[in-house]
Each structure stands twice: as structure tokens, then as C-alpha cells.
SETIZA-507928 format. One record per residue (C-alpha): x, z, y; residue in three letters. Coordinates in steps of 0.02 Angstrom, whole numbers, plus 50000, padded with zeros to 5 digits. Example, Ala and Ser with C-alpha at 12.3 -4.5 7.8 and 13.67 -1.06 7.14 Angstrom:
% residues 2
((50615; 50390; 49775); "Ala")
((50684; 50357; 49947); "Ser")
% end
This chain:
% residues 324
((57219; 55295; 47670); "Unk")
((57192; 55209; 47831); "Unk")
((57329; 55219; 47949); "Unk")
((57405; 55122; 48110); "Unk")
((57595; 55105; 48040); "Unk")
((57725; 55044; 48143); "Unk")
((57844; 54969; 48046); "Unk")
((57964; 54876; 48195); "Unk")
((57994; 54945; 48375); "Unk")
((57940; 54805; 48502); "Unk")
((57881; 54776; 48685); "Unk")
((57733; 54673; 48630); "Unk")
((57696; 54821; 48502); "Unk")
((57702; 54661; 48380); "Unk")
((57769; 54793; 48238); "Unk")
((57598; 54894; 48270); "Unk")
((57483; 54850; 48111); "Unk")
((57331; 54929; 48014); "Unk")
((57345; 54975; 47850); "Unk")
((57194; 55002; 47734); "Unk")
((57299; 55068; 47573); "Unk")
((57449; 55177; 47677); "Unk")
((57503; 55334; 47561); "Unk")
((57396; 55478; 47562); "Unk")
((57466; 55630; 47660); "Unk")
((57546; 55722; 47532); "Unk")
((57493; 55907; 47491); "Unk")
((57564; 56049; 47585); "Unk")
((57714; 56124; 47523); "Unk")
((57767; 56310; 47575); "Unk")
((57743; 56332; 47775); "Unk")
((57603; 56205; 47778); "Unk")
((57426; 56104; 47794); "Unk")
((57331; 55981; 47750); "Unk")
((57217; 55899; 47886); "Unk")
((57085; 55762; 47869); "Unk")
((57060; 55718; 48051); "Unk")
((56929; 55670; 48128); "Unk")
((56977; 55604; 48297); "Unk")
((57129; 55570; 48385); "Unk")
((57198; 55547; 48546); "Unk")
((57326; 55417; 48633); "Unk")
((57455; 55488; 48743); "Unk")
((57601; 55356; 48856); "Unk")
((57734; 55435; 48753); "Unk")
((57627; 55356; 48575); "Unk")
((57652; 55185; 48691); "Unk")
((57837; 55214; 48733); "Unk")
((57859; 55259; 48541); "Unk")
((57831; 55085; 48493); "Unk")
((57963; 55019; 48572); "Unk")
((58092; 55142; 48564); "Unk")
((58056; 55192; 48749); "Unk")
((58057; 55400; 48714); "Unk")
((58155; 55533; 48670); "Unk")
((58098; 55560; 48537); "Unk")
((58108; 55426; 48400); "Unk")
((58041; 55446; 48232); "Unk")
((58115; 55326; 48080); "Unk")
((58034; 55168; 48024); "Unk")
((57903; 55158; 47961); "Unk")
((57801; 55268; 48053); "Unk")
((57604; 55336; 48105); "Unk")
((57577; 55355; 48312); "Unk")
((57480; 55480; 48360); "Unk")
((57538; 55663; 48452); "Unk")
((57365; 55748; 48451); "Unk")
((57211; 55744; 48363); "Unk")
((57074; 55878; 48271); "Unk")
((57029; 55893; 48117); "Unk")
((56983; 56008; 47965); "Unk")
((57079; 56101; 47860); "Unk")
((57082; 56027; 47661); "Unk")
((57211; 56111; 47578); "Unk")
((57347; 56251; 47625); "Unk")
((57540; 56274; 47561); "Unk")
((57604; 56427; 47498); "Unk")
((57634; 56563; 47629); "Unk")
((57474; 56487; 47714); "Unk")
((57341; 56574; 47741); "Unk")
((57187; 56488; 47630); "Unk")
((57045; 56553; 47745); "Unk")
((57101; 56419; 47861); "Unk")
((57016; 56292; 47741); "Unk")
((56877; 56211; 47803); "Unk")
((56909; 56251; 47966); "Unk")
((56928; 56141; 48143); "Unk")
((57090; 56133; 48213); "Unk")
((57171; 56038; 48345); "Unk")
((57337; 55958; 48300); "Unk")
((57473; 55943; 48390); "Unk")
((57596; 55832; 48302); "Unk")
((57767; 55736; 48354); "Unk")
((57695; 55555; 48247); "Unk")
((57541; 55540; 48132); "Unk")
((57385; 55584; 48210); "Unk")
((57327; 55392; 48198); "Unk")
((57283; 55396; 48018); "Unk")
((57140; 55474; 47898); "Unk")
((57238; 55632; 47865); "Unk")
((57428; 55703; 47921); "Unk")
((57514; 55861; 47844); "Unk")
((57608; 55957; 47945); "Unk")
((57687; 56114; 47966); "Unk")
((57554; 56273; 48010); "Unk")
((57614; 56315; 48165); "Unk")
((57575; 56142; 48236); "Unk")
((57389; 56169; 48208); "Unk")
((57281; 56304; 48287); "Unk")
((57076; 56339; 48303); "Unk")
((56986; 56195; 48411); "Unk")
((56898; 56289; 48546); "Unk")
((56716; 56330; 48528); "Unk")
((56602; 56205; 48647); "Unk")
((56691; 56064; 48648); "Unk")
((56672; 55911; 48547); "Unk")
((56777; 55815; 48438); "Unk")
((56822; 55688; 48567); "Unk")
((56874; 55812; 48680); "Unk")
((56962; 55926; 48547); "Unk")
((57056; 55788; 48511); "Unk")
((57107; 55706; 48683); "Unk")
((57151; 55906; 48799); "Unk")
((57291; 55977; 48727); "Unk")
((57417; 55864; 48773); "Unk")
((57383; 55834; 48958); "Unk")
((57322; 56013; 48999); "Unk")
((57508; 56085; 48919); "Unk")
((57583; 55981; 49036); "Unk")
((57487; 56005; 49163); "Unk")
((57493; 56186; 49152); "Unk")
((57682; 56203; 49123); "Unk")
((57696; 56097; 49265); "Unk")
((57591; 56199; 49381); "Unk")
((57618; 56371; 49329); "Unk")
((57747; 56395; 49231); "Unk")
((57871; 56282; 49333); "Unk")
((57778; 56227; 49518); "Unk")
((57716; 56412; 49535); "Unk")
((57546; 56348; 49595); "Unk")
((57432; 56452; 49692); "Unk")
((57254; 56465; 49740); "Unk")
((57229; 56391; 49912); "Unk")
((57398; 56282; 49906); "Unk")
((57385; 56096; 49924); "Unk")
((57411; 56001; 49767); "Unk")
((57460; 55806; 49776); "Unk")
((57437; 55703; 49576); "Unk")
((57498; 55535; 49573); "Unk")
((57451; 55403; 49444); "Unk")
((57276; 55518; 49464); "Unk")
((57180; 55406; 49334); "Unk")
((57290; 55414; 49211); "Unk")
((57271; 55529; 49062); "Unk")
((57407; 55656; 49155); "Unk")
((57360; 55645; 49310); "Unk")
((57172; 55682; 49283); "Unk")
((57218; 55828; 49183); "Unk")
((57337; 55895; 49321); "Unk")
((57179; 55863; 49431); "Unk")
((57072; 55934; 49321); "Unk")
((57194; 56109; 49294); "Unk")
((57235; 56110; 49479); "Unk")
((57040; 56120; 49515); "Unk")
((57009; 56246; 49388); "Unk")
((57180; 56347; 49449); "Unk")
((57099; 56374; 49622); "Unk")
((57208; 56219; 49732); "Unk")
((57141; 56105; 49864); "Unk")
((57181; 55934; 49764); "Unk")
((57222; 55775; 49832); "Unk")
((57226; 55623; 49708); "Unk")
((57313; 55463; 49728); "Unk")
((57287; 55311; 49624); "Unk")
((57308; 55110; 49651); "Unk")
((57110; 55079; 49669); "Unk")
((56931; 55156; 49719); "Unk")
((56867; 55161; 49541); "Unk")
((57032; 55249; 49489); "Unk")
((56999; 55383; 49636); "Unk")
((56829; 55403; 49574); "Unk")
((56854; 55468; 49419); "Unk")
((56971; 55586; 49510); "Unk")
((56853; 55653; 49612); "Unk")
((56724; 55680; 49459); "Unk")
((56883; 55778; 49371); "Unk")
((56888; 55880; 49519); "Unk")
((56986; 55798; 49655); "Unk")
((56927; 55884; 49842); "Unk")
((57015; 55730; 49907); "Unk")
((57089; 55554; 49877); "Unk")
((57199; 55431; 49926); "Unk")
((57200; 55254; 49875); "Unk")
((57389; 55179; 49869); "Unk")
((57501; 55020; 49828); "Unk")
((57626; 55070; 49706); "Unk")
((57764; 54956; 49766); "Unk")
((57742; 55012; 49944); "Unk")
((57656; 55177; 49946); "Unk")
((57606; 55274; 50101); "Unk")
((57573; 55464; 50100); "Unk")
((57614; 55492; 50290); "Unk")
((57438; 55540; 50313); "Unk")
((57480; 55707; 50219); "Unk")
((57655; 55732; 50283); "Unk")
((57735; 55891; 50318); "Unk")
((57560; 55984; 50205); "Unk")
((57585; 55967; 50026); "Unk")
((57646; 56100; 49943); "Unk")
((57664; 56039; 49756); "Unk")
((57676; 55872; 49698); "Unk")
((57645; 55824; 49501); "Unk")
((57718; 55658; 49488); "Unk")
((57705; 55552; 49321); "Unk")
((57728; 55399; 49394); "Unk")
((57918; 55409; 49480); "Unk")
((57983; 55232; 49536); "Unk")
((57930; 55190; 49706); "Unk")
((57812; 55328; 49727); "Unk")
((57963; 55487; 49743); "Unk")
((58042; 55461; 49909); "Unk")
((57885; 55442; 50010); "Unk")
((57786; 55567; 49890); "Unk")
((57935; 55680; 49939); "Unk")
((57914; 55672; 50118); "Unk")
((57750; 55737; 50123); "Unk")
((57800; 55897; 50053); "Unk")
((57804; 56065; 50173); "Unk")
((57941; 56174; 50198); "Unk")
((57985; 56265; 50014); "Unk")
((57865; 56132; 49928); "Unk")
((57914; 56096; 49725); "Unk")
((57897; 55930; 49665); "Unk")
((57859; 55902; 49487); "Unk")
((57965; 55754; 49403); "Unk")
((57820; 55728; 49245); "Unk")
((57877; 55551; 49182); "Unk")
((57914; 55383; 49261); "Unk")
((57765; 55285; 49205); "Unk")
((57817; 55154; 49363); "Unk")
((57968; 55149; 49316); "Unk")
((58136; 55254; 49369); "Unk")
((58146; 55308; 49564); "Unk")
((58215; 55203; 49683); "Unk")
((58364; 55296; 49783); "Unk")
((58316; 55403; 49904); "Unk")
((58391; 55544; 50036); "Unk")
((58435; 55698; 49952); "Unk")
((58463; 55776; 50137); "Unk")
((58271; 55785; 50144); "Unk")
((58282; 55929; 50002); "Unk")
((58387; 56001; 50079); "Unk")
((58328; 56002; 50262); "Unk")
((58122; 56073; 50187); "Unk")
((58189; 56175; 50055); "Unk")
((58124; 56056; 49914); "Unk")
((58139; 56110; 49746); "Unk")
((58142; 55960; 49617); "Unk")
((58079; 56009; 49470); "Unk")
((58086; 55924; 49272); "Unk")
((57930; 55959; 49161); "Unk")
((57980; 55943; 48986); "Unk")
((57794; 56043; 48920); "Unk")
((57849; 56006; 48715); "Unk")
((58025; 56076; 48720); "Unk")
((57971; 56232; 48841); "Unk")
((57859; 56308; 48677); "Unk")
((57993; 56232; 48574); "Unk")
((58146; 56322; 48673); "Unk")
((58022; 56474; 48703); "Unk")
((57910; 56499; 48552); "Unk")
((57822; 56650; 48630); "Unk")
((57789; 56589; 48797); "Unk")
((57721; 56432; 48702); "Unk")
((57593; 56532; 48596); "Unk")
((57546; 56616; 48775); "Unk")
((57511; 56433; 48875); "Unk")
((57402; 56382; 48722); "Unk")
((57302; 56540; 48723); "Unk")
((57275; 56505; 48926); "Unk")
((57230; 56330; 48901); "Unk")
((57125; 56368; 48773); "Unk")
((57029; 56491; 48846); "Unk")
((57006; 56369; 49014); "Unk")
((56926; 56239; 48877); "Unk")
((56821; 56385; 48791); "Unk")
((56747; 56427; 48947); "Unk")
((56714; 56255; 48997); "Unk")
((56822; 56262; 49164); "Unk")
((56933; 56137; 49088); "Unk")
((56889; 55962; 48997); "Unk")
((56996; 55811; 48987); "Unk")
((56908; 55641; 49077); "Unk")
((56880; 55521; 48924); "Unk")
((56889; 55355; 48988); "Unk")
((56883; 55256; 48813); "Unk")
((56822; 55286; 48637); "Unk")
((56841; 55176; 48488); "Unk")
((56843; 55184; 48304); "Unk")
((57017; 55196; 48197); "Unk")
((57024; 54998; 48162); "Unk")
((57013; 54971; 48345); "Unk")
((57144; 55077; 48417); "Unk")
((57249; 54914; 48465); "Unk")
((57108; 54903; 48584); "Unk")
((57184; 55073; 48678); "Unk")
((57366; 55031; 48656); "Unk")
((57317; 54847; 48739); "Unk")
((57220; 54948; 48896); "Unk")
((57353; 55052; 48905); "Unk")
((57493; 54906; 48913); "Unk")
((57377; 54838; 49060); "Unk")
((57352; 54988; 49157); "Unk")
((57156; 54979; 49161); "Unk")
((57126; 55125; 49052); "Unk")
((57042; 55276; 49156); "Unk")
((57094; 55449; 49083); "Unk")
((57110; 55467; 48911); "Unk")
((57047; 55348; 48765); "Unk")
((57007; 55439; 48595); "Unk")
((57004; 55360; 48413); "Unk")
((56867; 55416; 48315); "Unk")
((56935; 55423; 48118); "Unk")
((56766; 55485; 48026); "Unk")
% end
């Protein structure tokens, strides 16, 4: 089958190559299913993958890919077979970027009614974390004031995107107008155009109340200072690379919490409360309050193309691979 394979971890993603004759995915065993997908998703931690970056590190050789949709072909014992032929979205650890992935059943569920392939493919991911992050560990309200860094990026339009459809006042910050744009079309009430090596948020000081943060790196202190009194701020991922030092006193002095958002391992610690979030999220898509920004779209062969916009920090939202 056709398949991106990495086969060496690099920075120049040099060990990223395509593969007309890769192995098949094999048939489900016990527990399992077989999915020919039809469009896939790219995600920063596929990026970080490559190069050994994340926590997670699957062994050489190995297929990207986190999240994708796709139908059901065939179903392992214990399985049950009225799920063939049916659309699913996929949420995998590695494997999505390739013409079909087994996997167990519990990493597959029914793709929303509505939506399209594309955006089957490409909402799962960022709209977990952005609800964990919200919800389930910022406590997010209607009416608060929600700040999203890095608010063009895949994550940070989805956090705009949940915070709108959660019932916040969002403000979006991002390194250029276009960038902000597409913010405000994912929902953004305002924005804020930044420099990442010397950012400035004193214009919301002292009025934030949560701040979703993918970026880190030069962006936490002052980020951190525009928080209220009790205000959570939501450590996503460090994208810009880790924080610089800052004050702790300044927690302490507002009442900061500082929070981690690890979306994966809260299902995977909390298996019920997992199954829960997707049911939300999925209902939010369903009812078409929710949709992920899709800034790219290319065919499988191509998907170099999104790893390479990606590496150079041009690509708006979320860029999709279309398989068949």
C-alpha cells in the first residue's frame, strides 16, 4: 500500500519517505479493525515524531499520522461486524498517513453526521485538547475572558473555535494580521497581533481569566501577567520553545493556577471520563457549533508539502491529506 514511512528520526525529516509497495495493514485479530482511510490529518506532535522530539516514540520504521477517518473493511473476533462499512474517525498513536491502519476497536468511533471527510479527519485532535483544556482542567465559563496563543495554529484555532462555541469572550493572539484573521473567522470576538520574541499583552492585563497556551517560550511570563485574580493558565505544549524563567511570586500574589494539559493520557488514565469528552465533542461537531479551520489540503503523495509548511510556520490551522 501507499504509506509515508519514516524509517530514521531527523531534524530535516530527511528519514521521511513515500512508499508505493509498504505492507498491507494486516487483518484484525481479536479486539480489532480494519480501516481503509480516506483522509488524514497532521498534528505538531506527527512533526516532533520525526525527530524524536515527543513523548511518545514509536520504533523504526514507522507510519505518522494520529488522526484520520475512514471505513470499516474487516472486523476481529469479539468485534462487532455491523461496524463494516461504516465511517469512523480514527484516533491512532502512528499510522494514519497510509492507505489503511488496523488498530484496536476502541480507538475508532462513528464520524459525526454533517461533516465531511476533511473535517472528520482534521477535529478530533484539537477539539480533545481543547476541551480538556477548557473544561475539564481551566473550568471555563460562559462570559469569562479567554486568551489562545499561537491562535493560527491547528490548537489554537480549535481552542478558539471551542471557547466560542463554550459561551467565552475570546481574544486571539498570533505573530501576523492574516494569522488573526483566520482567528476571527473561527470565532475570535477579539485579536491581538504579537512578536514572539518580545511579546506584549499589557493591553489585557489584570482581565484574562484563562489562558490556553501552546506556544510556551517567551510568550508565559508576560501571557501570565495578564491574568486576573484566581485566573488558570493552561501549559498546552511549547511549540516556541521551553519558557524563559519567570517570577513564580506573581502566582502566588493573583492566585494563578498553572495548569498541564496532557488531553491523550486523561481518557487513557480515565477511560470513562474519556468516552464522556468524545460524546461532548462530538455532539458540538454534529450540531455544527464546532468545525476545525482547514488551512491546507493535499493528496497522500504530497503530504511532505504539510510537514515542510509546518517546519516554516506558514501553515494556518490544520492541513488534511486526502488518501482516496
Amino acid at each position: 500500500m501507499k504509506a509515508w514511512v519514516c524509517h530514521h528520526l531527523s531534524e530535516d525529516r530527511s528519514g521521511l519517505r513515500f512508499e508505493t509497495a509498504w505492507p498491507d495493514a494486516s487483518l484484525p485479530a481479536a479486539g480489532e479493525v480494519r480501516v481503509a482511510l480516506t483522509a488524514a490529518a497532521l498534528n505538531f506532535p506527527d512533526f516532533l515524531m520525526l525527530s524524536g522530539g515527543y513523548q511518545f516514540k514509536p520504533e523504526l520504521p514507522f507510519v505518522p499520522g494520529v488522526e484520520g477517518v475512514g471505513i470499516v473493511t474487516d472486523t476481529g473476533a469479539g468485534v462487532d461486524p455491523a461496524l463494516v462499512r461504516r465511517r469512523v474517525v480514527v484516533g491512532a498513536r502512528s499510522g494514519c498517513l497510509a492507505e489503511a491502519v488496523t488498530l484496536g476497536v476502541e480507538s475508532v468511533r462513528l464520524a459525526p453526521n454533517g461533516c465531511s471527510d476533511a473535517e472528520a479527519a482534521s477535529y478530533a485532535v484539537g477539539a480533545l485538547t481543547a476541551w480538556v483544556g477548557l473544561v475539564e482542567r481551566g473550568r471555563l465559563t460562559q462570559r469569562e475572558t479567554l486568551l489562545v496563543t499561537g491562535a493560527a495554529g491547528g490548537m489554537g484555532l480549535a481552542a478558539v473555535a471551542m471557547g466560542r462555541a463554550l459561551g467565552a469572550h475570546v481574544i486571539a493572539a498570533a505573530s501576523d494580521e492574516p494569522k488573526c484573521a483566520a482567528a476571527r473567522a473561527a470565532g475570535a470576538d477579539e485579536t491581538l497581533v504579537i512578536d514572539r520574541a518580545a511579546p506584549d499583552f499589557s493591553v489585557f492585563k489584570d482581565s484574562i481569566d484563562v489562558v490556553f497556551d501552546p506556544v510556551g517560550g517567551a510568550l508565559l511570563g508576560p501571557a501570565m501577567w495578564a491574568l486576573r485574580w484566581n485566573g488558570r493558565y493552561l501549559l498546552i505544549g511549547f511549540a516556541g520553545g521551553i519558557p524563559q524563567p519567570f517570577a513564580l511570586n506573581s502566582a502566588l500574589i493573583k492566585g494563578i493556577e498553572i495548569v498541564g494539559v496532557r488531553a491523550g493520557e486523561f481518557g487513557r488514565r480515565n477511560p470513562l471520563a474519556g468516552d464522556r469528552v468524545r460524546a461532548e465533542i462530538d455532539a458540538l461537531v454534529e450540531s455544527g457549533r464546532y468545525r476545525p479551520f482547514i488551512g491546507m489540503d493535499v493528496p497522500l503523495e504530497r503530504a511532505n508539502e504539510a510537514f515542510a509548511a509546518m517546519a516554516a510556520g506558514t501553515l494556518i490551522g490544520k492541513a488534511v491529506v486526502r488518501i482516496r
